[in-house]
C-alpha positions as CSV (number, residue, x, y, z in Angstrom):
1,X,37.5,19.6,-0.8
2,X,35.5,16.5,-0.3
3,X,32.4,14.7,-0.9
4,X,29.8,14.9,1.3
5,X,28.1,11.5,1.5
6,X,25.3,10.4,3.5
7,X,23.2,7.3,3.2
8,X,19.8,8.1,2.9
9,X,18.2,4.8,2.4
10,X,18.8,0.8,2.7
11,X,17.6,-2.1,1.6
12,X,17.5,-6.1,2.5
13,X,16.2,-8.3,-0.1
14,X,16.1,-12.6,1.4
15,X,15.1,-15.6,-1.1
16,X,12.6,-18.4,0.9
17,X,13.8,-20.9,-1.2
18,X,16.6,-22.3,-4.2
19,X,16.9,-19.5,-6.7
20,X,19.0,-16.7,-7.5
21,X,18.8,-12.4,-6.5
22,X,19.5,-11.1,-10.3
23,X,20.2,-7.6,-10.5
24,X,20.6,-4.9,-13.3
25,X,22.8,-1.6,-12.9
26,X,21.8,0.8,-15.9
27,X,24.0,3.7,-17.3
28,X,27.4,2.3,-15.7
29,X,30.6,4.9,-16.3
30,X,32.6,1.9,-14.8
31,X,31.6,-1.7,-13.1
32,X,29.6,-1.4,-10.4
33,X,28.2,2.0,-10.9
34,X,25.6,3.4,-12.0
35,X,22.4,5.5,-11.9
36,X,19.8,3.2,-11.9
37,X,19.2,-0.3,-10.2
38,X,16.6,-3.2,-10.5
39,X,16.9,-6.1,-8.3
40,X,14.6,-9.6,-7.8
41,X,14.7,-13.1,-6.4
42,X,13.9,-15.9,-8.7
43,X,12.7,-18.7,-6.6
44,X,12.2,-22.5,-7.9
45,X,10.8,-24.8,-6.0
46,X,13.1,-28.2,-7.2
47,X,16.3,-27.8,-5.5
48,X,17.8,-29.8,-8.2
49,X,17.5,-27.3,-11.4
50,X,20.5,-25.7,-12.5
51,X,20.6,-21.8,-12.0
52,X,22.2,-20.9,-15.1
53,X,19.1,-20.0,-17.4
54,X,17.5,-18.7,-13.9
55,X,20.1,-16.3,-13.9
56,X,19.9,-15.5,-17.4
57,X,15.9,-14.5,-17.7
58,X,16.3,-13.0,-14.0
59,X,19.0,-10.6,-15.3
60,X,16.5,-9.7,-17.9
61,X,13.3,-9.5,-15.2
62,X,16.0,-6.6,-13.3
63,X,16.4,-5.1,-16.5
64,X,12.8,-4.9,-17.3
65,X,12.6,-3.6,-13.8
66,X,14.6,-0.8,-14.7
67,X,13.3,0.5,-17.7
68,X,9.3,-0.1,-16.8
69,X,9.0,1.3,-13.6
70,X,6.1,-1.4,-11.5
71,X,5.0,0.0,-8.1
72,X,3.8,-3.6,-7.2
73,X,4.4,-7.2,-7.3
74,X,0.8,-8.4,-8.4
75,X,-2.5,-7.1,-9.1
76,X,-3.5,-8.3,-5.6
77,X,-1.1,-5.7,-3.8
78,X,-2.3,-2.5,-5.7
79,X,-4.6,-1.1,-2.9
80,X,-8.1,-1.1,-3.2
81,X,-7.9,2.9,-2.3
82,X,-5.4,3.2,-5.2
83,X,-7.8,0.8,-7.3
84,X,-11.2,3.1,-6.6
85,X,-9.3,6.3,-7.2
86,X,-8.1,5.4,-10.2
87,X,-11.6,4.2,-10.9
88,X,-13.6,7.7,-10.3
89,X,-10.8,9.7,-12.1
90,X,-11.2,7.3,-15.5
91,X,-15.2,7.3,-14.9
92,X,-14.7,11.1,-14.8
93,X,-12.7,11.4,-17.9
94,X,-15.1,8.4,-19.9
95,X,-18.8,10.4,-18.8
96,X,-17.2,13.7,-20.4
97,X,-17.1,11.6,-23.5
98,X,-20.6,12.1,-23.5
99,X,-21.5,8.0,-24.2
100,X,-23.7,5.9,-23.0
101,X,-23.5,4.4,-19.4
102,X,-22.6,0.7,-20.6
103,X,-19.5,2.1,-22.8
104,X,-18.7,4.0,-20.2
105,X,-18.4,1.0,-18.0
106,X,-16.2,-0.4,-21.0
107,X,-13.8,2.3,-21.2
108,X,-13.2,2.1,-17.7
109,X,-12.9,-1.7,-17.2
110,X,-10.0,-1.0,-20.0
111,X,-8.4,1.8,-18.9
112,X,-8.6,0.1,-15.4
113,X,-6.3,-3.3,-17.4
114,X,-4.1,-0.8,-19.0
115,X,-3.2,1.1,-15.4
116,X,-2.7,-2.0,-14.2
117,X,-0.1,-2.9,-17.0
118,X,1.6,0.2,-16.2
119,X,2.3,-0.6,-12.4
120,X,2.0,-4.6,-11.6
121,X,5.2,-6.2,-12.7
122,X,3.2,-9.8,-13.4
123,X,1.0,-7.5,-16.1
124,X,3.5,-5.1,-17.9
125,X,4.8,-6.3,-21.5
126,X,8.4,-8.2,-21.4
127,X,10.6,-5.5,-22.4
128,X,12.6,-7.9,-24.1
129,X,9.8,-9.4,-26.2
130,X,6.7,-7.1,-25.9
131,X,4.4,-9.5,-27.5
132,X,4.1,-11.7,-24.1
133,X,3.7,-10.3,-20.5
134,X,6.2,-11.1,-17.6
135,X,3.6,-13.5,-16.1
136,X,4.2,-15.3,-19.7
137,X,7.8,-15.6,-19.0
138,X,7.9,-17.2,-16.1
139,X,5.4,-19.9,-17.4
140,X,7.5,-20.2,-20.3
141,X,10.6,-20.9,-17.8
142,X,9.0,-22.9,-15.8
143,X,8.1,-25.5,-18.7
144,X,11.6,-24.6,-19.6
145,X,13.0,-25.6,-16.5
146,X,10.3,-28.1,-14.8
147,X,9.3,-26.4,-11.6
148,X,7.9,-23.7,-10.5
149,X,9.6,-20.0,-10.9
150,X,8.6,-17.1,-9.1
151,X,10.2,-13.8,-8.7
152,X,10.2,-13.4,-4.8
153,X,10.4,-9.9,-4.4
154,X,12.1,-7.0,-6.6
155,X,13.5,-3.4,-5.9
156,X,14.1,-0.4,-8.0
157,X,16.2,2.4,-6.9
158,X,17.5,5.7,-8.5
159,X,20.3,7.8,-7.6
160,X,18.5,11.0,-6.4
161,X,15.2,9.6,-6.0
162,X,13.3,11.3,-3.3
163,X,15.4,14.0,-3.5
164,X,13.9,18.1,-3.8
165,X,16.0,20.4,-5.3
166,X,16.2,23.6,-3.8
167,X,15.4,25.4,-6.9
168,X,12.8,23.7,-8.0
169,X,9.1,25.5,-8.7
170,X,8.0,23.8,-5.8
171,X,10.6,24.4,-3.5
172,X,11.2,28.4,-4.7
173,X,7.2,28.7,-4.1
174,X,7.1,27.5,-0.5
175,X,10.1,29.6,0.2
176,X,8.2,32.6,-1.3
């Protein structure tokens, strides 16, 4: 009996500049497996910095990947369809409150910060120290380091992700 294997998805990830693709594998039976995966590019902008502490807070950036889940990069790439929808569905859920219109406002304008902590990488808490954001660390390591780190671009995938089971609610009610 044997596997039946098909790739289903793949992924190229480039660096612009000096820096270092970092990468976390989460739930590993053995090296080089595992369930989950967070990968980003770190990118400094003087050649001549050594990559070693790069590498270091970049392992922890893919690990923080992992285990927070961002959609997006920066605030600026959350669509403004995503942003407005989001908006009506927290305006809906403040005016029930029964407040006045101005702390309504409030309450959304808040809620509005917190969604955008859940899903933009540069706004979610550091995993690793949840007093500071991940914006925060990479001002910190680029004091730390004297130039200019960004993360370039970062991936999460998840074995399974995507997939329907076939006996699923969903799946068993279209089939009914």
């Amino acid at each position: 009996m044997g596997e039946n294997v098909k790739l289903r998805r793949g992924f190229a990830m480039s660096m612009s500049k000096h820096g270092v693709m970092s990468t976390y594998l989460h739930t590993c039976p053995q090296p080089g497996l595992g369930r989950i995966a967070g990968i980003l590019s770190l990118e400094v902008e003087d050649e001549n910095v050594p990559l070693d502490v790069i590498q270091r807070v970049g392992a922890e950036l893919a690990m923080h990947v992992v285990a927070a889940k961002p959609l997006v990069l920066t605030k600026e790439l959350v669509s403004s369809d995503a942003v407005e929808n989001e908006r009506e569905i927290l305006k809906s859920q403040a005016e029930s409150s029964g407040r006045p219109q101005a702390a309504i406002e409030k309450m959304v304008e808040g809620r509005l910060r917190k969604y955008f902590e859940e899903v933009v990488l540069m706004e979610q808490k550091f995993i690793v120290n949840d007093t500071i954001n991940v914006k925060t660390v990479l001002s910190e390591l680029s004091k730390e380091v004297g130039s200019p780190v960004t993360i370039g671009n970062f991936l999460r995938v998840e074995v399974g992700e995507g997939l329907q089971r076939a006996d699923a609610p969903e799946a068993l009610a279209q089939a009914a």
